[in-house]
Backbone atoms as SQL, in Angstrom:
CREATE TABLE atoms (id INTEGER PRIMARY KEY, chain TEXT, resi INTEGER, resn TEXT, atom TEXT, x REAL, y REAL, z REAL);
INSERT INTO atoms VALUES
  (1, 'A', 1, 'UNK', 'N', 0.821, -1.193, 0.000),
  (2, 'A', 1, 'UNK', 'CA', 0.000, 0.000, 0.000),
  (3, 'A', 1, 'UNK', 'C', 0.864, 1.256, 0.000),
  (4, 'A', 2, 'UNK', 'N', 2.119, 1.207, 1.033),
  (5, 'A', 2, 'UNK', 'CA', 3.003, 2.546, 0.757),
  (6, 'A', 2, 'UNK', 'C', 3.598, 2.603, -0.435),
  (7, 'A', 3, 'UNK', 'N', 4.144, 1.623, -0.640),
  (8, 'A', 3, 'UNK', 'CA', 4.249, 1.700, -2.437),
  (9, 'A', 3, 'UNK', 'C', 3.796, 2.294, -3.300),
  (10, 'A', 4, 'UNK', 'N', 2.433, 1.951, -3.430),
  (11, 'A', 4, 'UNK', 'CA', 1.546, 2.722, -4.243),
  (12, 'A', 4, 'UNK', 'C', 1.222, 3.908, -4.097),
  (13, 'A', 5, 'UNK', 'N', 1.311, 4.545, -2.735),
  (14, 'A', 5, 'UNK', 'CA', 1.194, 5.640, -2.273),
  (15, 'A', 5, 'UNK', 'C', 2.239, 6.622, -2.873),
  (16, 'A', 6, 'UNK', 'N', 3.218, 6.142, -2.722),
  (17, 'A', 6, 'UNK', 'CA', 4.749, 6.700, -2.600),
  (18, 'A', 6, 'UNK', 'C', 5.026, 6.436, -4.569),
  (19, 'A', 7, 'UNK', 'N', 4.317, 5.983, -5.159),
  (20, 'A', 7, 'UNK', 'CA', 4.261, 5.663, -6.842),
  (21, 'A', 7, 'UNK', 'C', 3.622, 7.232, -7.231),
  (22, 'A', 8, 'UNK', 'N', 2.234, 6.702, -6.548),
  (23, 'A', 8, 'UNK', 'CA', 1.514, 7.775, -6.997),
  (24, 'A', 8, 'UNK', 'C', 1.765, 9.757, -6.433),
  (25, 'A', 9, 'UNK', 'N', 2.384, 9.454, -5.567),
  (26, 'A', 9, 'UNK', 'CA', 3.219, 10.788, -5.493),
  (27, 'A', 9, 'UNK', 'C', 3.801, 11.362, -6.486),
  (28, 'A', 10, 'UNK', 'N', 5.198, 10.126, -6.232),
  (29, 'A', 10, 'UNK', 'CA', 6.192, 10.405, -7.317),
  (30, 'A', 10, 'UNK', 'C', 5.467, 10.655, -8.628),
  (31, 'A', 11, 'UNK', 'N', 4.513, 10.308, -9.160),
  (32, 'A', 11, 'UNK', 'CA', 3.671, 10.393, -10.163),
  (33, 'A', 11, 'UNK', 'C', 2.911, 11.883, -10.634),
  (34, 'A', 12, 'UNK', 'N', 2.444, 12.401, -9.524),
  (35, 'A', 12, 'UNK', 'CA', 1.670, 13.355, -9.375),
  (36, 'A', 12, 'UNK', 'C', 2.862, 14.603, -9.620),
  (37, 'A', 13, 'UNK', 'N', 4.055, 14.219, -8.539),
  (38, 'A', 13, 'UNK', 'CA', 5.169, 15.220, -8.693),
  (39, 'A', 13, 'UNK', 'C', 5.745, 15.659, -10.197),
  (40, 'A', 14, 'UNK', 'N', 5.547, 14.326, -10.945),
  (41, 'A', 14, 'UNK', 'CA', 6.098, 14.174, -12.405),
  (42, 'A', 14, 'UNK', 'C', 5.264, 14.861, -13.076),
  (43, 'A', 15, 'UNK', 'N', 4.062, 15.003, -12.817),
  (44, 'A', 15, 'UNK', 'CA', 2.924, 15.627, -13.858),
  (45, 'A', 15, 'UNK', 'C', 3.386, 17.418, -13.476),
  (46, 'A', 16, 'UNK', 'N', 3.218, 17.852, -12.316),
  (47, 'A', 16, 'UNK', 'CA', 3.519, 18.869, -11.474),
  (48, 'A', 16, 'UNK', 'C', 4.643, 19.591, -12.588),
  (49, 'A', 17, 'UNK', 'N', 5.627, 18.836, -12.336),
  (50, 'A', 17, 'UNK', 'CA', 7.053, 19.174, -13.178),
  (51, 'A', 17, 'UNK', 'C', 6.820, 19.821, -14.488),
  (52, 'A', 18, 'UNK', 'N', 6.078, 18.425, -14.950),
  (53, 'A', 18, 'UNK', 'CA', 5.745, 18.512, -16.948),
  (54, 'A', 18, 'UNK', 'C', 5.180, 19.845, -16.870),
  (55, 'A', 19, 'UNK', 'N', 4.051, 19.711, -16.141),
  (56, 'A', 19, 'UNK', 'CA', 3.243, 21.179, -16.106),
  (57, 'A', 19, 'UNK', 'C', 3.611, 22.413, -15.995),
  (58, 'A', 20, 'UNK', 'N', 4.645, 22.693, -14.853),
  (59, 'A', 20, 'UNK', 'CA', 5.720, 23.913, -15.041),
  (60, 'A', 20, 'UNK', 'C', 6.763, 23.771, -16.100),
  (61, 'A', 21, 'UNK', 'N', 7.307, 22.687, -16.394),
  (62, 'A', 21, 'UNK', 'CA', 7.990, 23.219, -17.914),
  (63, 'A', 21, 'UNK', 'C', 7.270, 23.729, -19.198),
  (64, 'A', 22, 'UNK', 'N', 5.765, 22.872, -18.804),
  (65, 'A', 22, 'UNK', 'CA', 5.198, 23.402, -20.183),
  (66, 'A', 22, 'UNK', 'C', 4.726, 25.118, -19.895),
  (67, 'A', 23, 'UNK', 'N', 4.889, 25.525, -19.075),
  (68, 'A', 23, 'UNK', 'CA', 4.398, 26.607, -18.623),
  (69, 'A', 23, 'UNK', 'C', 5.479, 27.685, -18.713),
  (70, 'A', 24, 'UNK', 'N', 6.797, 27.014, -18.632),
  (71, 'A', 24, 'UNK', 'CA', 7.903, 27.748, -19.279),
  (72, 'A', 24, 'UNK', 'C', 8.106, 28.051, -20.718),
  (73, 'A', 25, 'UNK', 'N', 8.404, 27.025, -21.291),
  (74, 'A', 25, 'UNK', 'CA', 8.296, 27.187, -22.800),
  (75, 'A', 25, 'UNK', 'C', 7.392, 28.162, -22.688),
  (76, 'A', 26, 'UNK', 'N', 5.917, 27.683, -22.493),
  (77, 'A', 26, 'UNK', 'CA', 4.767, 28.713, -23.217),
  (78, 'A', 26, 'UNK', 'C', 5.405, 29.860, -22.634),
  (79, 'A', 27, 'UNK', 'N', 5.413, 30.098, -21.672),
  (80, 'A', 27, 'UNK', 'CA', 6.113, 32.251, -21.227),
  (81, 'A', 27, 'UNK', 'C', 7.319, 32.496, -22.124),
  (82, 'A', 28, 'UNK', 'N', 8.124, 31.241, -22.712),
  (83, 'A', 28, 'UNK', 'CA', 9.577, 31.751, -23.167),
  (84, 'A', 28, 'UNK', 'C', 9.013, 32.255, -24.358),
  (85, 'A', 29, 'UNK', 'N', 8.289, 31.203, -24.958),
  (86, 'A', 29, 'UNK', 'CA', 7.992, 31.512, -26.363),
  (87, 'A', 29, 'UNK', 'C', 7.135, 32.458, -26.505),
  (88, 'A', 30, 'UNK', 'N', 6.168, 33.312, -25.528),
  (89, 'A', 30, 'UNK', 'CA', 5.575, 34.335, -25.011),
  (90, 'A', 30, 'UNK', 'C', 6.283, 35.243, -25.435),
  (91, 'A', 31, 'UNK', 'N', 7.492, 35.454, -24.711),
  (92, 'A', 31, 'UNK', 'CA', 8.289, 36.290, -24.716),
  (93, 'A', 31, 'UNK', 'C', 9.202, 37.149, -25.894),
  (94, 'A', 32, 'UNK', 'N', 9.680, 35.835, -26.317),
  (95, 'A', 32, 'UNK', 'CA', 9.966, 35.884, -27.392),
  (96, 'A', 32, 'UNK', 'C', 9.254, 36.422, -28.931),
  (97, 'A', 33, 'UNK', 'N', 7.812, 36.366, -28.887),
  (98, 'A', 33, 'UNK', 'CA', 7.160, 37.213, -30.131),
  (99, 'A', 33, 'UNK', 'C', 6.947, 38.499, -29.556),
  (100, 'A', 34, 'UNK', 'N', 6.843, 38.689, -28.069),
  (101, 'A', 34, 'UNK', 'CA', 6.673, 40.508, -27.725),
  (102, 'A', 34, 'UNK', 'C', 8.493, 40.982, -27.712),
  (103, 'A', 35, 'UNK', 'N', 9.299, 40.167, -28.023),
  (104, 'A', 35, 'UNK', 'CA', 10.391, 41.350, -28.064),
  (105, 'A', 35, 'UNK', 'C', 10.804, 41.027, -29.682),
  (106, 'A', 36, 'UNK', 'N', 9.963, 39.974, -30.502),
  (107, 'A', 36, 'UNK', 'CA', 9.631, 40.382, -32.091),
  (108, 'A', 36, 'UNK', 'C', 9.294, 41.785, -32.004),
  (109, 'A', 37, 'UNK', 'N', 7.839, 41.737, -31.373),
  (110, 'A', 37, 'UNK', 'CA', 7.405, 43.147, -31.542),
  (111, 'A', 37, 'UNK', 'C', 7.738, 44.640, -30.901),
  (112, 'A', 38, 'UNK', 'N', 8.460, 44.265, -30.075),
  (113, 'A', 38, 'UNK', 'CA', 9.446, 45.287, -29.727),
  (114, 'A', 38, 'UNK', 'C', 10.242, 45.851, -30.825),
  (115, 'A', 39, 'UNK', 'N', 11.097, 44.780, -31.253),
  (116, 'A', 39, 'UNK', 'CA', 12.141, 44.927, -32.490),
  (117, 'A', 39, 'UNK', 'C', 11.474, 45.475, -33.265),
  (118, 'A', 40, 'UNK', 'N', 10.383, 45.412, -33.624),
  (119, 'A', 40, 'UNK', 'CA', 9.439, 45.923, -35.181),
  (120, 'A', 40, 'UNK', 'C', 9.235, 47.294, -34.911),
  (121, 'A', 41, 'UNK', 'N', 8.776, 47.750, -33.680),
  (122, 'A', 41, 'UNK', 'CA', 8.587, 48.546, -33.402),
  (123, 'A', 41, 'UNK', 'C', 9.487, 49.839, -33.834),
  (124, 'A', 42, 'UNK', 'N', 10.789, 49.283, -33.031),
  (125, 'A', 42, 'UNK', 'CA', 11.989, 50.322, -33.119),
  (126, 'A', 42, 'UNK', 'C', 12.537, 50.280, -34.620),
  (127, 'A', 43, 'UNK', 'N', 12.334, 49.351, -34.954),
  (128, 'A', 43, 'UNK', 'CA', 12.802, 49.790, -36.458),
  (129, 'A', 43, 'UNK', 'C', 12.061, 50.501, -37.185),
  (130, 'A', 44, 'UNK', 'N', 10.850, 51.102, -36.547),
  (131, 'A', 44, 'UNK', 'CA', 10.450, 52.359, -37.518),
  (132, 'A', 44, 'UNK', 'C', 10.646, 53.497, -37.295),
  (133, 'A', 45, 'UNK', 'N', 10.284, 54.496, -37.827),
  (134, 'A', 45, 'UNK', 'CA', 10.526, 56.344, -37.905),
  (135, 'A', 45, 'UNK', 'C', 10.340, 56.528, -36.731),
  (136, 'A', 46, 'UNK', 'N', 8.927, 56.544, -36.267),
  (137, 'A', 46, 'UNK', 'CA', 8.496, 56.606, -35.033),
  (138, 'A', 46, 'UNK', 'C', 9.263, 56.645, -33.866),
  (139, 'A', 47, 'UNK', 'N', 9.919, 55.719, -34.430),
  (140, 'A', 47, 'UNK', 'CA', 10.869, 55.017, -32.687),
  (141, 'A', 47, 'UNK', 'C', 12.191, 55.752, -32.614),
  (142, 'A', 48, 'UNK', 'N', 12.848, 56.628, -32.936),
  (143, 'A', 48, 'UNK', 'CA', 13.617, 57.164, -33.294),
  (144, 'A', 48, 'UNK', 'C', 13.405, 58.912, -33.080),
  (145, 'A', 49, 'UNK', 'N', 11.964, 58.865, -33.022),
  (146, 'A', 49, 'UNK', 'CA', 11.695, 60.228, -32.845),
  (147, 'A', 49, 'UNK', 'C', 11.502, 60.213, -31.047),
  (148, 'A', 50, 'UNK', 'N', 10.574, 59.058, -30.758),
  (149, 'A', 50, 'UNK', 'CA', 10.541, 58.856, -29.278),
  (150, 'A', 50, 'UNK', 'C', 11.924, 58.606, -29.062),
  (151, 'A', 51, 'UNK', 'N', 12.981, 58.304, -29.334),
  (152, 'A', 51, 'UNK', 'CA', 13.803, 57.913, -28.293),
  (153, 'A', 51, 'UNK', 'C', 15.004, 59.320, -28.608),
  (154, 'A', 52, 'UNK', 'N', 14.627, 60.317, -29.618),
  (155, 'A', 52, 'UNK', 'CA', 15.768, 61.180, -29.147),
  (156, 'A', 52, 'UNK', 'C', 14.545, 61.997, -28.448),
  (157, 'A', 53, 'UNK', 'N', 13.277, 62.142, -28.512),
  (158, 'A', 53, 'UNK', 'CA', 13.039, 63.475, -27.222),
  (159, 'A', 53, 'UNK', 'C', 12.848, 62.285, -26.062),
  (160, 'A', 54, 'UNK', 'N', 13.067, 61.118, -25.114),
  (161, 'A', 54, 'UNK', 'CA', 12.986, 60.526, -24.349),
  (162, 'A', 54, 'UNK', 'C', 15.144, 61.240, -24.050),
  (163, 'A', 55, 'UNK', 'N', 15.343, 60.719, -24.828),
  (164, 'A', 55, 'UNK', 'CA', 17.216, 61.774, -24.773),
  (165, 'A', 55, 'UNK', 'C', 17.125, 63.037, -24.038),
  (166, 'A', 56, 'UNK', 'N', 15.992, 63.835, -24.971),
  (167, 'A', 56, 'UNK', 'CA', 16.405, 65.270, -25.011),
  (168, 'A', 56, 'UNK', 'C', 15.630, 65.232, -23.768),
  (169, 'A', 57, 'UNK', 'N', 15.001, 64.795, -22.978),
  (170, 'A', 57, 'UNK', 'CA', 14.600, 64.977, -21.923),
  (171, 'A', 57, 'UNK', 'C', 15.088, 64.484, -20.477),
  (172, 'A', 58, 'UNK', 'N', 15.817, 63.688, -20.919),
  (173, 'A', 58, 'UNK', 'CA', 17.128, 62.941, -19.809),
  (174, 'A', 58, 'UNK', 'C', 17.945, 64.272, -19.912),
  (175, 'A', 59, 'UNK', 'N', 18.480, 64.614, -20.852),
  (176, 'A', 59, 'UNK', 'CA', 19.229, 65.637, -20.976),
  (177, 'A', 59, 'UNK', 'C', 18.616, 67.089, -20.318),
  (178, 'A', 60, 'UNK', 'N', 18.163, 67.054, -20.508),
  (179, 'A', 60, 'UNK', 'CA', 17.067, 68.613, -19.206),
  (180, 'A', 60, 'UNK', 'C', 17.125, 68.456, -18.437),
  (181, 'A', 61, 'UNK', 'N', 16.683, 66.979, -17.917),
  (182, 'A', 61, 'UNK', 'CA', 16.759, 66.808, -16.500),
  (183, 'A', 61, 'UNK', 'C', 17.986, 66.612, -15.851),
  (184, 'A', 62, 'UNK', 'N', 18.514, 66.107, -16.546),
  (185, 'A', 62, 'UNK', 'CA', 20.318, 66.203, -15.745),
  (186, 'A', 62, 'UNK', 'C', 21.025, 67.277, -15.532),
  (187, 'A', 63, 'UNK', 'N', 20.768, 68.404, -16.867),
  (188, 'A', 63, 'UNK', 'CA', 20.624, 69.857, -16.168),
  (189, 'A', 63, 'UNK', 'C', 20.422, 70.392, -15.493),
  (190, 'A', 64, 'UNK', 'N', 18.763, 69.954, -14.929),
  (191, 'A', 64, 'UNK', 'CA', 18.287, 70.958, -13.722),
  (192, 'A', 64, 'UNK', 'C', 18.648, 70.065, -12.868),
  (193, 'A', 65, 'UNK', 'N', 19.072, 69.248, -12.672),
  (194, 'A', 65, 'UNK', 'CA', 19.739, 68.510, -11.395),
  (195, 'A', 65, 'UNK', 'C', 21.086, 69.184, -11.175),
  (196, 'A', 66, 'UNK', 'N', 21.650, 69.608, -11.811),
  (197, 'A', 66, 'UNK', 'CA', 23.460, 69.851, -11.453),
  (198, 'A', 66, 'UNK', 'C', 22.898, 71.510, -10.959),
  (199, 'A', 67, 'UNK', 'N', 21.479, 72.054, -10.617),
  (200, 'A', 67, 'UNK', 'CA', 21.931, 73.352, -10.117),
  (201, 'A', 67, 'UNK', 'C', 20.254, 73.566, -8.861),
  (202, 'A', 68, 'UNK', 'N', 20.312, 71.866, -9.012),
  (203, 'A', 68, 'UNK', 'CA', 19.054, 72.254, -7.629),
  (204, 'A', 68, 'UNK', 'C', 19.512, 71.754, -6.417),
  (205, 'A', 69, 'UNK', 'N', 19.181, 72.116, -5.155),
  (206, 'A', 69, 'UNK', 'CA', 20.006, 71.486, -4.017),
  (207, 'A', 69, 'UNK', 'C', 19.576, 70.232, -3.868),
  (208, 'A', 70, 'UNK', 'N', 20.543, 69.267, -3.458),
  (209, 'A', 70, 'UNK', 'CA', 20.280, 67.592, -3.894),
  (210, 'A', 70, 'UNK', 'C', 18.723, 67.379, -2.329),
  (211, 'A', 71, 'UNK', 'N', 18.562, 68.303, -1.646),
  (212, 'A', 71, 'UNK', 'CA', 17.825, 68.128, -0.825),
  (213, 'A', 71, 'UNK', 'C', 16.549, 68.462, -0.662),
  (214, 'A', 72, 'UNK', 'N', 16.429, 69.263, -1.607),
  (215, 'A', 72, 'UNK', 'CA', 15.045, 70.131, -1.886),
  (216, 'A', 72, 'UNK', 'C', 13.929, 68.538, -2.535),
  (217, 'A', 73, 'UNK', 'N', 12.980, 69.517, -2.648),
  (218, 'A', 73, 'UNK', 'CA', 12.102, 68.345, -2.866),
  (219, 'A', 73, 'UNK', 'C', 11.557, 68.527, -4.668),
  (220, 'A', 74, 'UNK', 'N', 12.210, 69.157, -4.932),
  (221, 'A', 74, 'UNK', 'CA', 12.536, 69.237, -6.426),
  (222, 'A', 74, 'UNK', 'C', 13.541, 68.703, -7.298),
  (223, 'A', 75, 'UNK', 'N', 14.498, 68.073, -6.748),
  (224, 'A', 75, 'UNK', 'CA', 15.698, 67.341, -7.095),
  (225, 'A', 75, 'UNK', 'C', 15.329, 66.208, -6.832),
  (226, 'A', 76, 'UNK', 'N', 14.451, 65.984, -5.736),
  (227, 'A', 76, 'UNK', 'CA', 14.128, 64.347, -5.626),
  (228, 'A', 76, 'UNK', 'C', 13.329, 64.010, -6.928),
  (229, 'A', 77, 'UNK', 'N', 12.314, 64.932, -7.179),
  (230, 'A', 77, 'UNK', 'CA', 11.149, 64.627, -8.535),
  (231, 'A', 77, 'UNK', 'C', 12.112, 64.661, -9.667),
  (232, 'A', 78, 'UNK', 'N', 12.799, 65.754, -9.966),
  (233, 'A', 78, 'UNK', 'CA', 13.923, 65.652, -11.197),
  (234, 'A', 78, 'UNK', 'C', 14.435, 64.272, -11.052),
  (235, 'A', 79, 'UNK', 'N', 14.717, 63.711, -10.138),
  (236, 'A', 79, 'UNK', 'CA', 15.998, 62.401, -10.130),
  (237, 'A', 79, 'UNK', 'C', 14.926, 61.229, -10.554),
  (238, 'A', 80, 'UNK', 'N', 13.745, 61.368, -9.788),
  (239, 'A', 80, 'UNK', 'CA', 12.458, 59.964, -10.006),
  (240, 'A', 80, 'UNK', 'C', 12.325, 60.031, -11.655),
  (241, 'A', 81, 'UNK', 'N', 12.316, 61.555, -12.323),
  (242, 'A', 81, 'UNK', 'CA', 11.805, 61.447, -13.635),
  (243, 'A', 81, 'UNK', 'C', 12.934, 61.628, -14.344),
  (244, 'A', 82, 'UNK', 'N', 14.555, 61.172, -13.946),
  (245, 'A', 82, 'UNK', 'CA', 15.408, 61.053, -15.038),
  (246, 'A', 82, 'UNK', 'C', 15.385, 59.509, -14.580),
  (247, 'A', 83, 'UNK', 'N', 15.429, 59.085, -13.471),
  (248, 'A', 83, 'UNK', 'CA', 15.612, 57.505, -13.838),
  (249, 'A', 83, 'UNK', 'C', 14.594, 56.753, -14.586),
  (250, 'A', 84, 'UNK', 'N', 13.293, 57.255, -14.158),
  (251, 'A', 84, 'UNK', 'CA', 12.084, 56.767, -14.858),
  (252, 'A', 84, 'UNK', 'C', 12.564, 56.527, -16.616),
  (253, 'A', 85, 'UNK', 'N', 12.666, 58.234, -16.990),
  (254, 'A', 85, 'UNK', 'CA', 13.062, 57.960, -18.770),
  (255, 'A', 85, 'UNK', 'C', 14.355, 56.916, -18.940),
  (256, 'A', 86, 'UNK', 'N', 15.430, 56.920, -18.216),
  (257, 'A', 86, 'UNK', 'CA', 16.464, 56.101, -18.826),
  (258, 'A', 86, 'UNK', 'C', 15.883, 54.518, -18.076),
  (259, 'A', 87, 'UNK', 'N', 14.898, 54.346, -17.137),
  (260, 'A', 87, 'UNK', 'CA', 14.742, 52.512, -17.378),
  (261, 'A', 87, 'UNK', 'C', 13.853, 52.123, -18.287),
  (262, 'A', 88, 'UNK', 'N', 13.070, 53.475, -19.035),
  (263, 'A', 88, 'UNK', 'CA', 12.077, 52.744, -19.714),
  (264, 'A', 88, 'UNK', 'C', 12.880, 52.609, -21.484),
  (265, 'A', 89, 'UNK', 'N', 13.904, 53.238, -21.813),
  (266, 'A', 89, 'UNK', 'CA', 14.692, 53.298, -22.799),
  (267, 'A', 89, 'UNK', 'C', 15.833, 52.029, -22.814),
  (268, 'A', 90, 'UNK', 'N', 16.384, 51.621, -21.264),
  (269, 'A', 90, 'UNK', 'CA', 16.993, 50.479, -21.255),
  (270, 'A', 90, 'UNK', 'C', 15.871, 49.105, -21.352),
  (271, 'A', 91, 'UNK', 'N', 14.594, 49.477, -20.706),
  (272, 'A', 91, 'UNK', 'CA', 13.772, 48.147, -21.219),
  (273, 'A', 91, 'UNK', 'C', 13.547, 47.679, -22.597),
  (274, 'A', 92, 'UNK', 'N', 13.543, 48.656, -23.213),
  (275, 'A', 92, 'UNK', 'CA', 13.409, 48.793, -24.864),
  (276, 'A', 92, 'UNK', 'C', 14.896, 47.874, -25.602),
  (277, 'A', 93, 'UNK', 'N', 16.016, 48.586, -25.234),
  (278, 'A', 93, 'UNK', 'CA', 16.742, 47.530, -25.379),
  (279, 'A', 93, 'UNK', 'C', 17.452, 46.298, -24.797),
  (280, 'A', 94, 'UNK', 'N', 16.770, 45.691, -23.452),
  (281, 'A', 94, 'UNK', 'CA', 16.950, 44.648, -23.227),
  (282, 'A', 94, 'UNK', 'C', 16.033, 43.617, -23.873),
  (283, 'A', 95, 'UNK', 'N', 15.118, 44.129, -24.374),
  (284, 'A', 95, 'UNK', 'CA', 14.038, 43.113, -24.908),
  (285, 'A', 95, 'UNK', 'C', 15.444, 42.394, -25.877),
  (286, 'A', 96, 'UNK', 'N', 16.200, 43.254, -26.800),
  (287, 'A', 96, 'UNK', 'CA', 16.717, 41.916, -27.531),
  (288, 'A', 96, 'UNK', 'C', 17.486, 41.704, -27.249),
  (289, 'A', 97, 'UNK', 'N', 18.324, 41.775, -26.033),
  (290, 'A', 97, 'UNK', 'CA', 19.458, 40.653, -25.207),
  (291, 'A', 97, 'UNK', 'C', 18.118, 39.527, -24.339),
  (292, 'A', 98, 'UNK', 'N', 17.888, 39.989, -23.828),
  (293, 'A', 98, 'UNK', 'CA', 17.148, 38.815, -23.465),
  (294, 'A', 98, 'UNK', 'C', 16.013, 37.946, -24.574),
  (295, 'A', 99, 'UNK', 'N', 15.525, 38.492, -25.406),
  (296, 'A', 99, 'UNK', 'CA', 15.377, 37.365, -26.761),
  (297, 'A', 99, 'UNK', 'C', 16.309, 36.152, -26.728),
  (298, 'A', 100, 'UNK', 'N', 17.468, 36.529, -26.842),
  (299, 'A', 100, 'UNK', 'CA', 18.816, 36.103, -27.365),
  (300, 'A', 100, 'UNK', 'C', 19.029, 34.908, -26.289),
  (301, 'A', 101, 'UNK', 'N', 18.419, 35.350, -24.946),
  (302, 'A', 101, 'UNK', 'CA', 18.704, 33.905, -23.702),
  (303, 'A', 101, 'UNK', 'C', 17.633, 33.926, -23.935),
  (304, 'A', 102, 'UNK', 'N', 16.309, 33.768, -24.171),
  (305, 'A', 102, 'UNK', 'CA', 14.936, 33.334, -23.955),
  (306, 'A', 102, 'UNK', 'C', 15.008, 32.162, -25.189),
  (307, 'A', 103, 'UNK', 'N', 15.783, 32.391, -26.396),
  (308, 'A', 103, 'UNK', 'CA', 15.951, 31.187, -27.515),
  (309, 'A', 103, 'UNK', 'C', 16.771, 30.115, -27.305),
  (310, 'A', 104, 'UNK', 'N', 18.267, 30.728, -26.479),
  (311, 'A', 104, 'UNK', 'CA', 18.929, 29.342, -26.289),
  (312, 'A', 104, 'UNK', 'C', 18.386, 28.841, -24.724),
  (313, 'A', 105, 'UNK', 'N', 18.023, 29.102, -24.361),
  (314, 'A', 105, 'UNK', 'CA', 17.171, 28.334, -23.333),
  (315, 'A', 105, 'UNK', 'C', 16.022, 27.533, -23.798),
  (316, 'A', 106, 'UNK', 'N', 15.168, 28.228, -24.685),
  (317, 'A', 106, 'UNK', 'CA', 14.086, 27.008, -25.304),
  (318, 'A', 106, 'UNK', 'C', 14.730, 26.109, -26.049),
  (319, 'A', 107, 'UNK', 'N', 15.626, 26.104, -27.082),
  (320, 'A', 107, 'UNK', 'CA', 16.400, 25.441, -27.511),
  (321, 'A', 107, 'UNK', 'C', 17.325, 24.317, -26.879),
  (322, 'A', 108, 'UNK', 'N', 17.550, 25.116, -25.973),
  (323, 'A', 108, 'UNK', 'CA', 17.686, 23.725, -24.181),
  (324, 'A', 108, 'UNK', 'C', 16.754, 22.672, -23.944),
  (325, 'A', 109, 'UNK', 'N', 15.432, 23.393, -23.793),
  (326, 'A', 109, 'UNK', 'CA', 14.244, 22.476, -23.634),
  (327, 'A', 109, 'UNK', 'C', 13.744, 21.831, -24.150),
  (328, 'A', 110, 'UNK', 'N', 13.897, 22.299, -25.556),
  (329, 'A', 110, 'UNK', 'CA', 13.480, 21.291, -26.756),
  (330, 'A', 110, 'UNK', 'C', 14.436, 20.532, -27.082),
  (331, 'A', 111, 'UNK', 'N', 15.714, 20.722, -27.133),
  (332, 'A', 111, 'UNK', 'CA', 16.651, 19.692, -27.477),
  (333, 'A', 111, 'UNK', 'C', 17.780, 19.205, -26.277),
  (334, 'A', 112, 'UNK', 'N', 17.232, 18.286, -25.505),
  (335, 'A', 112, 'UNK', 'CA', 18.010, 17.966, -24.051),
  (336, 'A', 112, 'UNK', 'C', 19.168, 17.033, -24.379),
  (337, 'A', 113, 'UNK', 'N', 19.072, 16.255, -25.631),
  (338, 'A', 113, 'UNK', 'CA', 19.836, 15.354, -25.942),
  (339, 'A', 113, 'UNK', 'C', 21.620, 16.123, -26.685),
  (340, 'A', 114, 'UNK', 'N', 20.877, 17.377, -26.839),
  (341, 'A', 114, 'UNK', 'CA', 22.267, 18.514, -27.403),
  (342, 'A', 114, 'UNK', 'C', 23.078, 19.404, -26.343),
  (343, 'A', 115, 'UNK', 'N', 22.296, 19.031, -24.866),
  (344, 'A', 115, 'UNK', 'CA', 23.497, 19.952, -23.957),
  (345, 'A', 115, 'UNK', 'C', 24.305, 19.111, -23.189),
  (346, 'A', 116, 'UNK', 'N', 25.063, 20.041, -23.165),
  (347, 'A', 116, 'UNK', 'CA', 26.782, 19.730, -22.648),
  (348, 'A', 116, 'UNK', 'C', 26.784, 19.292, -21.016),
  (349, 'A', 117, 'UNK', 'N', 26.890, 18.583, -20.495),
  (350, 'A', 117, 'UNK', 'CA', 26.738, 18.338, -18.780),
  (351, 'A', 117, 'UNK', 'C', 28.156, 18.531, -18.640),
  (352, 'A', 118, 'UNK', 'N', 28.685, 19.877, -18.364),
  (353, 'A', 118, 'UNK', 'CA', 30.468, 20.334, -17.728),
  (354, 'A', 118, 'UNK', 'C', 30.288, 19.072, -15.923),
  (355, 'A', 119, 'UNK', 'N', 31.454, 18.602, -16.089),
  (356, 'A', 119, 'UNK', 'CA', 31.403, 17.927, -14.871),
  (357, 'A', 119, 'UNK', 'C', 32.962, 18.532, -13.995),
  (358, 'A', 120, 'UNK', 'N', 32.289, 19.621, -13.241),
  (359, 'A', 120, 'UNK', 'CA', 33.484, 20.328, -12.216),
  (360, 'A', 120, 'UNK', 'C', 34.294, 19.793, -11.201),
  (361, 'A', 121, 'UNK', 'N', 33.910, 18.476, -10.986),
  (362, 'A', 121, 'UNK', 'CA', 34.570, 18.410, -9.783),
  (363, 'A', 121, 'UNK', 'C', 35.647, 17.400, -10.351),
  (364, 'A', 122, 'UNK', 'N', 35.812, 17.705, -11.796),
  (365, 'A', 122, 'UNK', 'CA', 37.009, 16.805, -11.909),
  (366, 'A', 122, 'UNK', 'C', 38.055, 17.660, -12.933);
């Protein structure tokens, strides 16, 4: 009877597993057509116009930062809205470094019989 018990665990655990890998793939490969469409994005006119006034506005603000006192409560808002523009300009281009690990990682998953097992302790 513990046997079977201890089967059907191990069993249940195995489904558990399948189920979060398949749940990976699906988010990788998720992922992977929104930083397609990221990429599409920036390769037009458009994107080029947003990202030099998203510039020209980092650039203002780093201005009025070098002549407000770092303590006032106007240097704090200047600093929230220069980091704000430069993480939303670095999200833009991490979409395609991380593409780039979101493929060889599915490519992991789909092909297990092609990775390398480094064995360190020798």
């Amino acid at each position: 009877m513990k046997a079977k018990k201890a089967k059907s665990a191990a069993m249940k655990n195995l489904a558990v597993n399948q189920v979060e890998t398949n749940n990976e793939v699906d988010s990788l490969r998720d992922y992977i057509l929104e930083a397609d469409q990221v990429d599409l994005l920036k390769q037009h006119n458009g994107w080029s116009i947003i990202e030099r006034d998203f510039n020209q506005y980092k650039d203002e603000i780093s201005s009025k930062l070098a002549y407000l006192d770092p303590k006032s409560k106007e240097f704090a808002e200047a600093r929230v809205l220069y980091i704000s523009a430069d993480k939303l300009l670095k999200m833009f281009d991490d979409y395609a470094e991380n593409k780039k690990r979101a493929v060889e990682l599915l490519n992991r998953i789909d092909n297990p019989d092609k990775n390398i097992v480094l064995d360190v302790d020798n």
